[in-house]
C-alpha positions in Angstrom: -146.9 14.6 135.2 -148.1 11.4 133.4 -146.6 7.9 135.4 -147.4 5.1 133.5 -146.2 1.6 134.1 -145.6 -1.7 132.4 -148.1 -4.4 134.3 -149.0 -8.5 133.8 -152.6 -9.3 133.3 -153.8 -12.7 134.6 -153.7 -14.4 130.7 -149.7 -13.6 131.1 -149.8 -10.6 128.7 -149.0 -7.0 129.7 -150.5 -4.1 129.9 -149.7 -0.4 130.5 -151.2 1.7 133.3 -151.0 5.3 133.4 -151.7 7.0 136.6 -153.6 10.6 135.4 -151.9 13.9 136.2 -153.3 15.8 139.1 -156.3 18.1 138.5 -155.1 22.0 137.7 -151.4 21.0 138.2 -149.4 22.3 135.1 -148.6 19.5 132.1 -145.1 19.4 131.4 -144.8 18.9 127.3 -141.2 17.7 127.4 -142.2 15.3 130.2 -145.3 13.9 128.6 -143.0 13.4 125.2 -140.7 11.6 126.9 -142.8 9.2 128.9 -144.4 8.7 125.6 -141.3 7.8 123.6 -140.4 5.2 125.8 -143.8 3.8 125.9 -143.5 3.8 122.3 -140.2 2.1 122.4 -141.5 -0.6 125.0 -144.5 -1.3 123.4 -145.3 -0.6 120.0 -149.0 -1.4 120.1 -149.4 1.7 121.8 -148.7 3.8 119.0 -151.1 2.0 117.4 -154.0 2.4 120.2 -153.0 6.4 120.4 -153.3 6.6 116.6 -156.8 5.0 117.0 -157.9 7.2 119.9 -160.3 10.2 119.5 -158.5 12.6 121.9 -155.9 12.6 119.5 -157.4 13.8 116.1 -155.6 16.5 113.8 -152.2 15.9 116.3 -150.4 13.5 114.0 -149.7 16.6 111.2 -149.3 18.9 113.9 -146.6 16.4 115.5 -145.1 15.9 111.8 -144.5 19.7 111.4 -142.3 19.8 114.8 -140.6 17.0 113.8 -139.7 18.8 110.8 -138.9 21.6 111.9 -136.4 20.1 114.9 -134.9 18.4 112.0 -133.5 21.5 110.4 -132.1 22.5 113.7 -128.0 21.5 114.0 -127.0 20.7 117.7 -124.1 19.3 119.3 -124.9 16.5 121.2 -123.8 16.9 125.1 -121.3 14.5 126.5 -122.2 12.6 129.4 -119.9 13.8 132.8 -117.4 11.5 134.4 -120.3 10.6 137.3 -122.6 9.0 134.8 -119.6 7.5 132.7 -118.6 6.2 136.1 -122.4 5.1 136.9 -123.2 3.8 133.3 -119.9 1.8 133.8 -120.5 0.3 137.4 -124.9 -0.7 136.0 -122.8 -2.5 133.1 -120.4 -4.0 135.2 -123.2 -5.9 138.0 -125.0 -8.2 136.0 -122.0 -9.8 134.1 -120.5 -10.0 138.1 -123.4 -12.3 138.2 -123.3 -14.2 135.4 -119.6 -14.6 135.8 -120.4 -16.1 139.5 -122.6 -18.4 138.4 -121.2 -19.9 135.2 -118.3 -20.5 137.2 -119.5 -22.0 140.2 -122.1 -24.5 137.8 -119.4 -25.4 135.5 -117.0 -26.4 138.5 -120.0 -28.0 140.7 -121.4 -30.1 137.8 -118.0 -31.0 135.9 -116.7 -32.1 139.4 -119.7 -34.2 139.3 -119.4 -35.7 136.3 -115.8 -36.4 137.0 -116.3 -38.4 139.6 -119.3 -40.3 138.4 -119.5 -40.9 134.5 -116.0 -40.3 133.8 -115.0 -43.1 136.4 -117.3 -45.1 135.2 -117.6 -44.6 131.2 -114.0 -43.7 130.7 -114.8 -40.3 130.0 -112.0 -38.0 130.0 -111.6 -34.9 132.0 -112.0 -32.3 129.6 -115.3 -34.3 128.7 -116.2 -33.6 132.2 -115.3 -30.0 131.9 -117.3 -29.5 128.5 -120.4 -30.9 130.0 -120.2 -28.9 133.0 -119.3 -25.6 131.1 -123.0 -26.8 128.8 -125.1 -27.0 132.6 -123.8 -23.8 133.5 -124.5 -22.4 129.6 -128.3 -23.6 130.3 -128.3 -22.2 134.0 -127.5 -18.4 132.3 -130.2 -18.8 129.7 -133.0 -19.4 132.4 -131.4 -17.0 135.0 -130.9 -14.0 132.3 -132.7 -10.8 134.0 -132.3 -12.0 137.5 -129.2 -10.2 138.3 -130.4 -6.9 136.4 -133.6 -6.7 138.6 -131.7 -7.5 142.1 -129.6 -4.7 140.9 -132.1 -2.6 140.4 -133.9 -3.2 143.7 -130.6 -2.1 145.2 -131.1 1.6 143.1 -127.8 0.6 140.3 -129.2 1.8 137.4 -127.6 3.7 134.7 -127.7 7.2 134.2 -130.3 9.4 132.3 -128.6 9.4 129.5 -130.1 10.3 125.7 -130.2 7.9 123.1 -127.4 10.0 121.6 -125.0 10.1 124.5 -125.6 6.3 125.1 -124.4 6.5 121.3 -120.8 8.3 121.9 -117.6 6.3 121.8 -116.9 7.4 125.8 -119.9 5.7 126.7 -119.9 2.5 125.3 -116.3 2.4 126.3 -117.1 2.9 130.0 -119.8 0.1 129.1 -117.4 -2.3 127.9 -115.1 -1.3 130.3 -117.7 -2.0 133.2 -118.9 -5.2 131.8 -114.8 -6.8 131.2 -114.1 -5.8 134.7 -117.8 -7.4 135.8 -117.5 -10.8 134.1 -113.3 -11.7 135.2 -114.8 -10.5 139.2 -117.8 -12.4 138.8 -115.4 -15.6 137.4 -112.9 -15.1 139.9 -115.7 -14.8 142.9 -117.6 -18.5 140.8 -114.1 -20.2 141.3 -114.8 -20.9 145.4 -116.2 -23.8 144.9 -112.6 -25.3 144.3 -111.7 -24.7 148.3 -114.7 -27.1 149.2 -114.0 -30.1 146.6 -111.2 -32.4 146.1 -109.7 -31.5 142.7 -107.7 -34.7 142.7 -110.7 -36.8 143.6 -111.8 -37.9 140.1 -108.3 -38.7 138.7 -107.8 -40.7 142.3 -110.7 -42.5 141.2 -109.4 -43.1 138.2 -106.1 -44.3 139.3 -107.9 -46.7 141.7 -109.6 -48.4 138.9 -106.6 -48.9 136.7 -104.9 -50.3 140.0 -107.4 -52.7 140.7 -107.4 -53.7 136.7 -103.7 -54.1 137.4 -103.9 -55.6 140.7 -106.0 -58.5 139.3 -103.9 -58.8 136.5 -100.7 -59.7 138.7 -102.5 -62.0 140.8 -104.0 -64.0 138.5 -100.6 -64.3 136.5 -98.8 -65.0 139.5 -101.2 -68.0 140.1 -100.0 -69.5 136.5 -96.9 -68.4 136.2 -95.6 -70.2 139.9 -98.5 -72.9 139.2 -100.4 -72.1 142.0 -103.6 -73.3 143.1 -104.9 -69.6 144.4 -103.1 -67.0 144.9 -104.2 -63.3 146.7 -103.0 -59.5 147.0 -103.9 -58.0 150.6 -103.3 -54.2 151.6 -102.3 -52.9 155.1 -105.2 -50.7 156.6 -102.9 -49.3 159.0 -105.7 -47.1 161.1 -107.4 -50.5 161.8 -104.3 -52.9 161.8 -105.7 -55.2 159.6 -105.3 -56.8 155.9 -107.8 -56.4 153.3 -108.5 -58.0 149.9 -107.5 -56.0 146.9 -107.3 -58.7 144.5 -107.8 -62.2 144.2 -107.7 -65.6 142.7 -110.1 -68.2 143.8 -110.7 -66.9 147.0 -113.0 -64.5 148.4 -112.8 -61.5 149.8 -111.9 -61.0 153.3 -109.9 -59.2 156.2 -107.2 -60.5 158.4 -105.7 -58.9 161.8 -102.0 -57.9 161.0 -100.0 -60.3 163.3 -102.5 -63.2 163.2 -100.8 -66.4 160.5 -98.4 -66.2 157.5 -100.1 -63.1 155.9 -100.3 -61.4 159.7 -97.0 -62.7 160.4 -94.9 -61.4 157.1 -97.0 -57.9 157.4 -95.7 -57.2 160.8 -92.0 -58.0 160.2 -91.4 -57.8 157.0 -89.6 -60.7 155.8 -91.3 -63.4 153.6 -92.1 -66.8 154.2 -91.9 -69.9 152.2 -93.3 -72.7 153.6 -93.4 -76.4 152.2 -95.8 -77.8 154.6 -97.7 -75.5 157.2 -99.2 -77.9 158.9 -95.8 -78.7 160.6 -95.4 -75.4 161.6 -96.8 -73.0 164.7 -98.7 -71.1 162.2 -101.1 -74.0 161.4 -105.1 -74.0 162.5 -107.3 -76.3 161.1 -110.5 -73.6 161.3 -108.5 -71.1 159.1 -106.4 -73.5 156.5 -108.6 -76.7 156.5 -111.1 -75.3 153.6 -109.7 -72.1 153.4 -112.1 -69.5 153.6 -115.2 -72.0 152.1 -113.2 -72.7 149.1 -112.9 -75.9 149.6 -108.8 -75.5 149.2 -106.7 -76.8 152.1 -103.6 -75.2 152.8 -100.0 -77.4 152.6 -97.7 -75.0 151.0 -97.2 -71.2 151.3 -95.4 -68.5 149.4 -96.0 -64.9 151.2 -94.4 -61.9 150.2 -94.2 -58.3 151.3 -94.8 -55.4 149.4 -92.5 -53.0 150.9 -92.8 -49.1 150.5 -91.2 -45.7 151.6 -89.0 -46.2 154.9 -89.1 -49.8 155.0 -93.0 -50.0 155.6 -95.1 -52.4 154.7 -98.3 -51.8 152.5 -99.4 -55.3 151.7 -98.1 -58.7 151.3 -98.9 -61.3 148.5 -99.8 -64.8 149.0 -99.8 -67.4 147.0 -101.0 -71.2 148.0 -99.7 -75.0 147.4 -97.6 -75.3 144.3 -99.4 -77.8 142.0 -96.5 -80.0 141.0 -93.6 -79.6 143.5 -94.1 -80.3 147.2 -93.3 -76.1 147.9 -92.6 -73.0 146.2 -88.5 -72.6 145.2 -86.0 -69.8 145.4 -86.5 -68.8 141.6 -90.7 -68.7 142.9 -89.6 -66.1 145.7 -87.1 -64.3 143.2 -90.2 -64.1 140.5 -92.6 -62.7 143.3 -90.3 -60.3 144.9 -89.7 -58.3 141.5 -93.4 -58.4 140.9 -94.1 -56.9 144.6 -91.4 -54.4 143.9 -93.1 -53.3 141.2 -96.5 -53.0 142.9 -94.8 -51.0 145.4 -93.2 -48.3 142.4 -96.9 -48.5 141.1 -98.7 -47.7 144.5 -96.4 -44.8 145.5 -96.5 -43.7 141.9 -100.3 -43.5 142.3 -100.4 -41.7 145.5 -98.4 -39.2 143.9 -94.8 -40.2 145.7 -92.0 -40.2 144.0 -89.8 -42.4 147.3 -90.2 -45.3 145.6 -88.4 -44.8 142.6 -85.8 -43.2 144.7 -86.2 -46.3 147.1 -85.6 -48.4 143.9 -82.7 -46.0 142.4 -80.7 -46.0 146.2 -80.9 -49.7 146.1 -79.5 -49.9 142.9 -76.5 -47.8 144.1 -75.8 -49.6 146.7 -75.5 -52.9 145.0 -72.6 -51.0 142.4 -71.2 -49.4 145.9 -71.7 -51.8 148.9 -70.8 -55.2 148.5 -73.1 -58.3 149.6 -76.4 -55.9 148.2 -78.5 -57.3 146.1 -81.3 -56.2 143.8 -84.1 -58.8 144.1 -85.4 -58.3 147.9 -85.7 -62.6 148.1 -82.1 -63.0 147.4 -80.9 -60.7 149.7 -83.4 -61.9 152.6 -81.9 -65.7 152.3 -78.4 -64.2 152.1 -79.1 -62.1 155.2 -80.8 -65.5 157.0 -77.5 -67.4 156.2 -75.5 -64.3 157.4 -77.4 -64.4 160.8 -76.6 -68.2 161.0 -73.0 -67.8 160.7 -72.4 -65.1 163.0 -74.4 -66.9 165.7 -72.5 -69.9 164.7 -69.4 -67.9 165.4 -70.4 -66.6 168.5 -71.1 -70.2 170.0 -67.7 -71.4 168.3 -65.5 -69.1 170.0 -67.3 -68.7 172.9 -67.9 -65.2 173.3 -70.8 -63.4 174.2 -71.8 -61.5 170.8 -71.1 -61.1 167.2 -71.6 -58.7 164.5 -71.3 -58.4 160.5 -70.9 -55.0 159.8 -70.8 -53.6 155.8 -68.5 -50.7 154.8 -70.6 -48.0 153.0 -68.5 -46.0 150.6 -71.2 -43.0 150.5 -71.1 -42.3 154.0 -67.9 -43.8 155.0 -69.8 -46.1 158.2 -70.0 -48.9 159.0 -73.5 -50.3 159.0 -75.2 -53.5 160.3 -76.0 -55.9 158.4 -76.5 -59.2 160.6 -75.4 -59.2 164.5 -76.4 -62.1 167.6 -77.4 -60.2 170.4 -76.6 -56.6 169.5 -79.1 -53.8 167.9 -78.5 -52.7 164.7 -76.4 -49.4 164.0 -73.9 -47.4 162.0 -70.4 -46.4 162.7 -68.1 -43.9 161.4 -64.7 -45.8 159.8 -62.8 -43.2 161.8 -64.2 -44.4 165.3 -63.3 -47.7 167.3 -61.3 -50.6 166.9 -63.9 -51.5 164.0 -62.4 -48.2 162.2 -59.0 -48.9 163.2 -59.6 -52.3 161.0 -61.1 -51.1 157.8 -58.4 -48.5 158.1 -55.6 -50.5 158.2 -57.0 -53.9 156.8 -55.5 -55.8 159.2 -56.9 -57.6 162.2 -57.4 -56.6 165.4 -57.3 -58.4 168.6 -57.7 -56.8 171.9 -57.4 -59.1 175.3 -58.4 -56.0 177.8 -59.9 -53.2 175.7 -59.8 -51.4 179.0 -56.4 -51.2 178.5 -55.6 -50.1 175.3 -55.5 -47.1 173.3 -58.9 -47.7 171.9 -61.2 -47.7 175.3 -63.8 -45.1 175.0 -66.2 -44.9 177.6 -68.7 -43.7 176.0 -68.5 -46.5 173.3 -67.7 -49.4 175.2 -69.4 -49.0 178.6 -73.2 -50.6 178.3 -72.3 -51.4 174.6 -75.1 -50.0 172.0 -77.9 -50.3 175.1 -77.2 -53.3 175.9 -75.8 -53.4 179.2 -72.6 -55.0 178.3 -69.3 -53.9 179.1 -66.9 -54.7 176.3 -63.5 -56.5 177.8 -62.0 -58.5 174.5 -62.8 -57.6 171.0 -61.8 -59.8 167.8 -61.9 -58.0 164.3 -60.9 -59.2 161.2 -61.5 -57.6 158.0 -63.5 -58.9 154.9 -61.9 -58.1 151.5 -62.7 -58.5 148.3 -60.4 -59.3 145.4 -58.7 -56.2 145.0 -58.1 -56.3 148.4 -60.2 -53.8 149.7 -62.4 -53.8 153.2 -65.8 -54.1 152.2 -67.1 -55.2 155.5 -65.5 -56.5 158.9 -66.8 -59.3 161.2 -66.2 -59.0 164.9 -66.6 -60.9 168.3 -67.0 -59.8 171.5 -66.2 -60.9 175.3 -64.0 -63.9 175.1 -66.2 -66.1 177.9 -64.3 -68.3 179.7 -64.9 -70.1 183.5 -64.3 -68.2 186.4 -61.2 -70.7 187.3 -59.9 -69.7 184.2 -57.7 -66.3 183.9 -59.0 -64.1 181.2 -56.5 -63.9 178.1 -58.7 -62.5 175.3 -59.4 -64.7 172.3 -56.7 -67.2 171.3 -54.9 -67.9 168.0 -57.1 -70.6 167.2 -59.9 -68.2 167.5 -58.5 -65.6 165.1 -57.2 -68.8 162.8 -61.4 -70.0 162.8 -62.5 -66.5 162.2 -60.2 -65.9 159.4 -61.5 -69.2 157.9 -65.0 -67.6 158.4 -64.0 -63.9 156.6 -62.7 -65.5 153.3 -65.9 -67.9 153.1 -68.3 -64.4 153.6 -65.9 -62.3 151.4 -67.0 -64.7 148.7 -70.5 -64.8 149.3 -70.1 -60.8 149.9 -69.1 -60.0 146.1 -72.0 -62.6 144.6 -71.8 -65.3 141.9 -68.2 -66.3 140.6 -66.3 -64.7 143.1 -65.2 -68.1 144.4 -64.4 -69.3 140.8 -62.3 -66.2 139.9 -60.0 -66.4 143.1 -59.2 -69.9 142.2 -58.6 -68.9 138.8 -56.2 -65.8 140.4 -54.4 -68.3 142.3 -53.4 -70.2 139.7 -52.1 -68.0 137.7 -50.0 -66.5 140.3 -48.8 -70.2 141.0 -48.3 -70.3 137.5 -46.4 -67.1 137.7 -44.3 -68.0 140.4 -43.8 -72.0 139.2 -42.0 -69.8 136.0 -39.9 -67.0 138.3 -38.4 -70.1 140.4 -37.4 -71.8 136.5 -36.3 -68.9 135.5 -34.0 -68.1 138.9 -32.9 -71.8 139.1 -31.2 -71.4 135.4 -29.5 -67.7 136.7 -28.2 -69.8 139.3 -26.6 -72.8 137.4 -25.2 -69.9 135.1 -23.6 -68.3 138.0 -21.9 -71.8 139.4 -20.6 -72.5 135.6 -19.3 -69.3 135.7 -17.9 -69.1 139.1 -16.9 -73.1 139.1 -13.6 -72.3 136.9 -11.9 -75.7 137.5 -15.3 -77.5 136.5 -15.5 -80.0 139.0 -18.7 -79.1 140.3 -17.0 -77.5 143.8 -16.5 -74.4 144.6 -13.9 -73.3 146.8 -12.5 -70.2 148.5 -10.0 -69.2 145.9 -12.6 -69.2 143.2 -15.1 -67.3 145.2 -12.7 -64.6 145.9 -12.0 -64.5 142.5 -15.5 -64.1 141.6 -15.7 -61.7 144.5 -13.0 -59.3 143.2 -14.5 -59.3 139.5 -17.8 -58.5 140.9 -16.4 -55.2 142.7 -14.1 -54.5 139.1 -17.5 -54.1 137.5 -17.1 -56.9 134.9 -19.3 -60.3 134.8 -18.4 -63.3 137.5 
């Protein structure tokens, strides 16, 4: 049998070798035909070297006759079994696997790339990313084209001996197609594994961050103008280091701060803002760190720092700004001006991370405001209310001598009491249908209870080492708050009458309930907001007014009546006329 095979010379061309048939064995015609078809088909020079060669003089007509001949002989072509469909379909199917595999895995590798690079940087969008990904990973299956087919080959997946005529029928190309479909979606399902190793998000995070700074800076340096500032600054919480860091800034550099340590470290830690008119009066003052602030050459007199408050209360930043250029400190309408602004920041930073508690945060809040009276939108306004709130109640607690206080707001969602200022108790909620606190907003009327031990409402549970505290309730004073409609939107209350230890313990007195009912109305106003005040002295009036014209109108009834009972007309009345009167009252007829 002749073996020839298709070699490289050293220029790069190539060259066929044929390896001679062994001496005396028997030459196999069909075999030697069909080696030298496919030599032909392979490499058509070397039809033209045969024609050329000596050894083959006076074959060309003999070859033409048989050709001829064959011609004129009809035969059905044989189809190919199921096996070879089967193997035809799997050689079709491997090197599309291949090229599916890596056009995927380029495309995602590269466009990831680009994503994160040129897109952050140039603005490029993402499905410019994508496009010049799916281009690399184009290139990469020109230059690779073969690779696959000779690793399959190696591994003995080749397709069947088939003749050009069965590789022709309908069944195979079918099974070809077939194999290659099923090759290329494997081989792009298989490419897609980079995406468990990368951050898909990573690029649009990128993005986000550098619109947020764009925005950042943008706030801060409006802030500056709008409250006429002399610098003003936007610092995050890095909560794994507990420390503040520059995000954006105006006139001053960049720089971190230990959470706790000044105004910034001080308003990050409990979340209330300051306002300061001169710091340099207060405990927060050091020369090293607000005498020429931070090499600028700025020192520090007044101070505006707010918190930028996000899900569950928590802090993620605060913003600062320093020494109001034309007023000796920063005013409420300042605070109420920076508080919208940082609750905006806050609905933009959750937005970015992807949360949605903000909004919520933002919604609830609004809710409560319609629902629970003495809420308030802007976070400044309802921090000074809650400051002069604590005030009060600890001004109560010294004015009527008793050991604690507490302001406690009825909310309508939950039906509890929650709250909202107290002197020397922890904060908590209440259901309206517990306590002598319940019993109040219940009934709306006060409640005053010398020897709680005593009475119906002594639970032990409840009043025995109140809320953790360690006291033991004995007196309890608690009056309702209404509003103008006369409902209990929240109920102030006093605990533990103190009195000597001469003295007998009688509970709180009248003048005590007289002070605290003085106290209610004054919060019930502040409670419902602006105008309250006004309309309730514009509601008494009129009822004044209402009642000054009931009394007219009952003082005329009355003179009617005398006329009419006063028959002699000399302006007394006496016991035979009222009898009269008497008996033509009962008859059904007028007096």
């Amino acid at each position: 049998m002749l073996r020839c095979k298709l070699m490289a010379t050293r220029r790069g061309t190539h060259r066929w070798y044929c390896k001679p048939p062994t001496p005396n064995a028997p030459i196999d015609t069909e075999d030697v035909l069909m080696t030298l078809a496919k030599t032909i088909a392979e490499d058509q020079n070397t039809a033209r070297k045969l024609a050329d060669s000596p050894y083959l003089e006076g074959l060309g007509d003999k070859l033409n006759k048989a050709l001829a001949e064959s011609t004129e002989v009809v035969s059905e072509v044989t189809a190919p079994t199921l096996a070879q469909l089967r193997q035809a379909s799997l050689a079709a199917s491997i090197p599309f696997i291949g090229f599916g595999i890596l056009d995927n895995m380029l495309m995602i590798i590269c466009g990831d790339w680009i994503d994160t690079t040129l897109c952050v940087s140039l603005g490029f969008s993402t499905m410019a990313a994508a496009a010049l990904g799916n281009t690399i990973s184009d290139a990469g299956g020109v230059y690779s084209g073969g690779v696959v087919e000779d690793w399959a080959a190696k591994w003995g997946i080749e397709s069947p001996p088939l003749t050009r005529a069965q590789e022709a029928l309908p069944q195979t190309r079918m099974w070809e197609r077939l194999g290659q479909l099923i090759g290329v979606v494997l081989g792009c399902l298989l490419g897609m594994f980079p995406l468990m190793l990368i951050d898909a998000r990573k690029g649009e995070k990128l993005k986000q961050e550098k619109n947020m700074d764009e925005m950042y800076q943008t706030v801060v340096e409006s802030v500056s103008e709008m409250l006429d500032a002399e610098a003003a600054i936007l610092m995050l919480v890095d909560h794994e280091e507990n420390e503040l860091y520059t995000r954006a800034r105006d006139k001053v550099p960049e720089f971190r701060s230990p959470v706790g340590e000044g105004v910034k470290g001080a308003v990050a830690m409990s979340g209330q803002f300051m306002n300061i008119g001169d710091i340099r009066t207060t405990e927060y003052f050091s020369e090293e760190r607000h005498v020429n602030y931070q090499g600028t050459g700025i020192s520090v007199v007044s101070v505006l720092c707010m918190p930028v408050i996000g899900p569950d209360n928590k802090v993620l930043g605060v913003v600062e700004v320093i020494n109001k250029k034309l007023s000796p400190e920063f005013t409420e309408k300042d605070e109420d001006v920076l508080s919208a602004l940082c609750s905006h920041i806050s609905t933009a930073m959750c937005s970015a991370d992807g949360s949605e508690h903000a909004f919520k945060q933002t919604i609830e809040l609004c809710e409560r405001s319609l629902k629970n009276r003495g809420t308030r939108l802007n976070t400044a306004q309802n921090a000074r209310i809650e400051f002069l709130f604590g005030q009060v109640v600890e001004e109560v607690t010294a004015a009527v001598k008793a050991e604690a206080a507490q302001l406690l707001v009825l909310d309508r969602n939950t039906k509890e009491l929650y709250t909202k200022v107290s002197d020397k108790l922890p904060a908590f909620r209440s259901p309206v249908s517990k306590g002598i606190m319940g019993e109040v907003v219940t009934s709306g009327q006060v409640v005053c209870v010398p020897d709680v031990r005593e009475s119906i409402y002594f639970d032990e549970s409840r009043h025995m080492n109140y809320q953790g505290t360690g006291m033991n309730v004995r007196s309890v004073l608690c009056h309702p708050i209404l509003d103008e409609e006369n409902d209990v939107i929240a109920v102030i209350e006093v605990i533990n009458k103190q009195q000597k230890a001469s003295e007998r313990e009688f509970g709180f007195t009248s003048q005590d309930m007289a002070f605290i009912n003085a106290v209610a109305s004054h919060l019930a106003m502040n409670m419902q907001g602006p105008g309250t005040s006004l309309k309730s002295v514009l509601r008494m009036m009129a009822k004044q007014h209402d009642d000054t014209k009931h009394n007219s109108s009952a003082r005329q009834l009355l003179n009617l009546a005398f006329e009419e009972v006063d028959i002699n007309g000399d302006g007394v009345i006496s016991k035979e006329e009222f009898e009269a009167a008497g008996r033509r009252l009962l008859a059904g007829r007028r007096i």
